[in-house]
N, C-alpha and C positions, 0 to 999 in steps of 0.2 A: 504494500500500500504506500500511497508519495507520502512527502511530509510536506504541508504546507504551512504559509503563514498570511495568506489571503482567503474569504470563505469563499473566493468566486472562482479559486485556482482548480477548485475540484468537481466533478460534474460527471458521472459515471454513463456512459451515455452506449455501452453494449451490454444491455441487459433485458431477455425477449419472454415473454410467458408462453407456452402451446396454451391457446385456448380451444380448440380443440373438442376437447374432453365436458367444457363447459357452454362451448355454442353450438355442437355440434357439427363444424365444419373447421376446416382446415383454417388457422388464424392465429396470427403471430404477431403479439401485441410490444412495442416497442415502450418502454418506462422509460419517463424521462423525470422523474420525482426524485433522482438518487443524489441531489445535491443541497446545498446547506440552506438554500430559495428553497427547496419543495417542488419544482417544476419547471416545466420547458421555456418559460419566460427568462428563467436566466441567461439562456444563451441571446437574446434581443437584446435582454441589458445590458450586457457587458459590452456588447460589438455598439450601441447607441449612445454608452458612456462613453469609452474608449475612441469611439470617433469625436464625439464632440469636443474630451480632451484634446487632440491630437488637433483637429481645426482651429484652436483657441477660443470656443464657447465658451466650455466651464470653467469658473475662475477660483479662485481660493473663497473668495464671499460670496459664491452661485449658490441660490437656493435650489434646487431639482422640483419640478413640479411636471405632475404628468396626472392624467385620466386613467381610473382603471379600476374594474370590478374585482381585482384582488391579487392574484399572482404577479402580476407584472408589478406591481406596489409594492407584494414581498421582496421582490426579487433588486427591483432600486432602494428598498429599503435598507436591505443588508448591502449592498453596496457602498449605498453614501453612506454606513455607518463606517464601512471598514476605510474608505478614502476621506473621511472626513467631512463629508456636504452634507448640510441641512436636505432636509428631502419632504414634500407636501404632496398627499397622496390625494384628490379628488375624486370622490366616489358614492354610490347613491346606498339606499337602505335594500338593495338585496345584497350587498355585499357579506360574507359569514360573519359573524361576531367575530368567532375566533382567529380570522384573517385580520381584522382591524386591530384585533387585540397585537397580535404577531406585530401587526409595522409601529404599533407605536412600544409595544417591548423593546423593539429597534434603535427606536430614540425619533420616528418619524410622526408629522403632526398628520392627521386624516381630517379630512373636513366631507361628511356627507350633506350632497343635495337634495331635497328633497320635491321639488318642484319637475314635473314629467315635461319634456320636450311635446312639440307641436304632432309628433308621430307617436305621442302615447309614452316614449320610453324616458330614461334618464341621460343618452348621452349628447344630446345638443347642450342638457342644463349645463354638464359635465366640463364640455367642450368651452362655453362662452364662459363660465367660472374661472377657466384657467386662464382665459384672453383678456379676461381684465384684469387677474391677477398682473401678466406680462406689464400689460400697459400701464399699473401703478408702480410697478420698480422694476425696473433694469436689472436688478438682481437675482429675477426670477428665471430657470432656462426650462425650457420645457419641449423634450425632447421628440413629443408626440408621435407615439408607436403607432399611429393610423399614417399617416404620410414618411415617416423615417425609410428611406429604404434599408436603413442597417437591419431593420425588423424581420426580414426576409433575405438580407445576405447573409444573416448569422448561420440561416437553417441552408442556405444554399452550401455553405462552408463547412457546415459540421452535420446536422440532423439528415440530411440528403448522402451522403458519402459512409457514413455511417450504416445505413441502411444497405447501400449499395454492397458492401463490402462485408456483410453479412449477410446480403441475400443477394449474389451475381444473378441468379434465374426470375426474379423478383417479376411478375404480374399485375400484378393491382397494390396499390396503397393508398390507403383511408386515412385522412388528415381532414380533421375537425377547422370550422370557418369563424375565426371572429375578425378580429383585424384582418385576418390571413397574411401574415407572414409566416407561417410554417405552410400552409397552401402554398404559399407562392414561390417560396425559397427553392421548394423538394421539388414542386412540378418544374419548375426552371432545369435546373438539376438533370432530371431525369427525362424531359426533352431533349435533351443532350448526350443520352447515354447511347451505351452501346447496344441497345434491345427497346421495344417499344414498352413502357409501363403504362396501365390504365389512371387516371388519377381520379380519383372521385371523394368529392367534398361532399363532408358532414356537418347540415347543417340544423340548428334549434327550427321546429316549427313555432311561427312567429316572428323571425328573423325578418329583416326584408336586405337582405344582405345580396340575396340573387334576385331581389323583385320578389313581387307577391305583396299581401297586406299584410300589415305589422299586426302582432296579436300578442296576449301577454305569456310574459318568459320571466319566471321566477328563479331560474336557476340558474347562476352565473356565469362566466367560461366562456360560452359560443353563442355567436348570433350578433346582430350589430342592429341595430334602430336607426340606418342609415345604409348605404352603400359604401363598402371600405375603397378607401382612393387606391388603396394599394393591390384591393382584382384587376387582374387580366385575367377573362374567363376563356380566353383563347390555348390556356394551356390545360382548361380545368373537362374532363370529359364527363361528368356525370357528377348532378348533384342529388345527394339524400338529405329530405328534412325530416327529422326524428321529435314526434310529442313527445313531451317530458314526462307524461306517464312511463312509457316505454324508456325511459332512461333511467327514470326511477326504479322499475324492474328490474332494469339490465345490472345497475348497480349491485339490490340487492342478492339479486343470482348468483356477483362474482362472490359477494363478499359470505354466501353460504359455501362457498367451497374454498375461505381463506382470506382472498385476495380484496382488500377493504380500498377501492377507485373511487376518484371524485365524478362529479355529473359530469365534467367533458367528455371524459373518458367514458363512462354510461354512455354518452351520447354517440361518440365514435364507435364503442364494440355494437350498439343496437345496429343504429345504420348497416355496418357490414354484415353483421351476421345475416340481416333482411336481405338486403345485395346479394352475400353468398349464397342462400336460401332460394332465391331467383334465376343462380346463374348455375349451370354446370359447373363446380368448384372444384371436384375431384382432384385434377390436376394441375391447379393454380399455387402458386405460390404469392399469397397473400397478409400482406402486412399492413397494422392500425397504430396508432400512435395515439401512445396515451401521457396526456398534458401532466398531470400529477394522482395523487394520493385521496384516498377519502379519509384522512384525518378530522382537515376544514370543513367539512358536512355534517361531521356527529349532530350540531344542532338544527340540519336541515333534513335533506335528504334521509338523515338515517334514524329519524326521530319521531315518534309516532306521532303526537299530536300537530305537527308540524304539515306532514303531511296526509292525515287526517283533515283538518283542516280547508287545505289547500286544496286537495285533489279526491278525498270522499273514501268511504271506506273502505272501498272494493277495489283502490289504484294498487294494491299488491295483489290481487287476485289473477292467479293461473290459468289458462286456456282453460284447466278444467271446475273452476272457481274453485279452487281451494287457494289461502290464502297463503302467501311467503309467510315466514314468519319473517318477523320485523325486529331490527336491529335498532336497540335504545329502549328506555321504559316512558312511564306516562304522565313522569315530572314536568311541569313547566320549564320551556327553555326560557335562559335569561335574556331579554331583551336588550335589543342596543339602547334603547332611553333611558335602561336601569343604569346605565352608566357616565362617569361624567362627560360632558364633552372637552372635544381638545383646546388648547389654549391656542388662540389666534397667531401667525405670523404677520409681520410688523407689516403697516402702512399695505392692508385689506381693504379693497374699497368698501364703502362703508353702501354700498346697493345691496352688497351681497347676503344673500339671506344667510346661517347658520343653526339651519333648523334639525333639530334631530331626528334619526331614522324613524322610518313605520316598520311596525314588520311584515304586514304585507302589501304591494303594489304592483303595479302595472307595467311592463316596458315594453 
């Protein structure tokens, strides 16, 4: 094992599940949760930091501010802890508890919106929060993983080559849509290779990321309330939109035979297995990539009254109505209002609201 003395130095990025045995078709799911972020967002950060250093963006008195429903937040937050930059996470009230708790353990401030954008969701509010944030101090850098190309050469560089080079006969690969930059990195990637790969995006139903009407998505991760600047759907050959009933199962499926995945990843193994389930798959060689861990869900997804609530008693119920058994009991989870809010970063315009989360809403 290395020794390091950075947490961003380490990132374990060959390590594949047979699922197999669990979807019933042939399926090789890629972990990307094995680093000291929790997930595949570190590799955007680090290549979004690192460039902006290297440009002369970030300065020694650069605040970091960025948009994001939660991993890409962990992932800059452990960063600017370790290089030193103050860091300002913008994010709305589906974000996990215990993801917000994680950035500001960090030493980073969070500020959720509460206010839905014109399409129903939270990242327009998200977006114009952070543009005025810019506009009242100079101080602020905001790297914006929705237009960054670094967002997508990180995975063209590492998560795409990777792959290749553990799977030369490789067929189809399943890569989950929010910004899309790991969409966009691999399919680049692998348009390029030496064999034709099918590439097909998994996306949240309600999403309008590939068009379609916006509808609500409670579960973080995947899907965009806009169209990402950073599609080219020219490399993308097939899209699946997966309800979050159906992710919520997939979830607790894996995590009865061990393996405890967050909703992206739910989101990703549904999609394919439906895919493989439709195609002759025998003889494919097929690979999903899975964004992180179901730690961050214990108080969503894997929580009864949570999802009780939300989706009614019968969203874990079986083809043959019997029901999963469900992971968590049927304590109240702690809400984010139970707790304090963050303390303000200097010279906030004073429009901005700082209201605190709901637990549940619309995006």
């Amino acid at each position: 094992m290395p020794v390091i003395s950075a947490p961003y130095a380490f990132n374990e990025g060959d390590l594949y599940v047979d699922l197999e045995s669990i979807c019933g078709h042939p399926l090789y799911l890629k972990c990307e949760a094995f680093n000291f972020a929790g997930s595949i967002k570190l590799k955007a950060a680090n290549e979004m930091v690192e460039n902006a250093e290297r440009d002369g963006i970030l300065k020694a008195d650069s605040v970091l501010v960025e948009s994001s429903s939660g991993n890409l937040g962990v992932a800059l937050s452990m960063i600017a802890a370790s290089k030193g930059y103050r860091f300002l996470c913008v994010t709305d009230s589906r974000c996990n508890l215990s993801t917000r708790l994680l950035m500001e353990a960090l030493g980073s401030e969070v500020h959720i919106v509460a206010d839905q954008d014109e399409n129903g969701g939270f990242l327009g509010t998200r977006i114009e929060y952070v543009r005025s944030l810019c506009a009242s101090d100079d101080r602020y850098v905001w790297l914006s993983q929705y237009t960054n190309a670094g967002n997508w050469t990180a995975h063209y560089r590492t998560t795409a080559p990777e792959i290749a080079r553990r799977f030369p006969e490789l067929d189809v690969l399943f890569v989950g849509a929010g910004t899309t930059g790991t969409l966009m990195g691999c399919a680049r990637y692998f348009r390029e290779w030496h064999r034709p790969v099918r590439i097909v995006a998994v996306d949240a139903a309600g999403s309008v990321a590939f068009g379609g009407e916006p509808g609500r998505r409670m579960i973080p991760g995947l899907g965009m309330s806009m169209r990402p600047p950073l599609l080219d759907e020219s490399f993308v050959d097939e899209v699946i939109r997966v309800e979050e009933p159906d992710t919520i199962r997939m979830c607790h499926r894996m995590a009865r035979h061990g393996f405890l995945f967050g909703g992206s990843t739910g989101t990703v193994v549904s999609g394919a297995t439906d895919w493989l389930s439709r195609h002759d798959a025998g003889d494919l060689t097929a690979v999903a990539i899975a964004p992180d861990l179901g730690e961050r869900y214990l108080d969503t997804i894997y929580q009864t009254n949570w999802l009780q609530d939300l989706y009614g008693d019968q969203v874990l119920a079986t083809e043959d109505g019997n029901p999963l058994p469900v992971t968590g009991d049927d304590d109240e989870v702690l809400d984010v209002r139970d707790t304090a809010p963050s303390k303000p970063l200097p010279r906030e315009p004073k429009s901005a609201s700082r209201a605190p989360a709901r637990r549940r809403s619309s995006t």
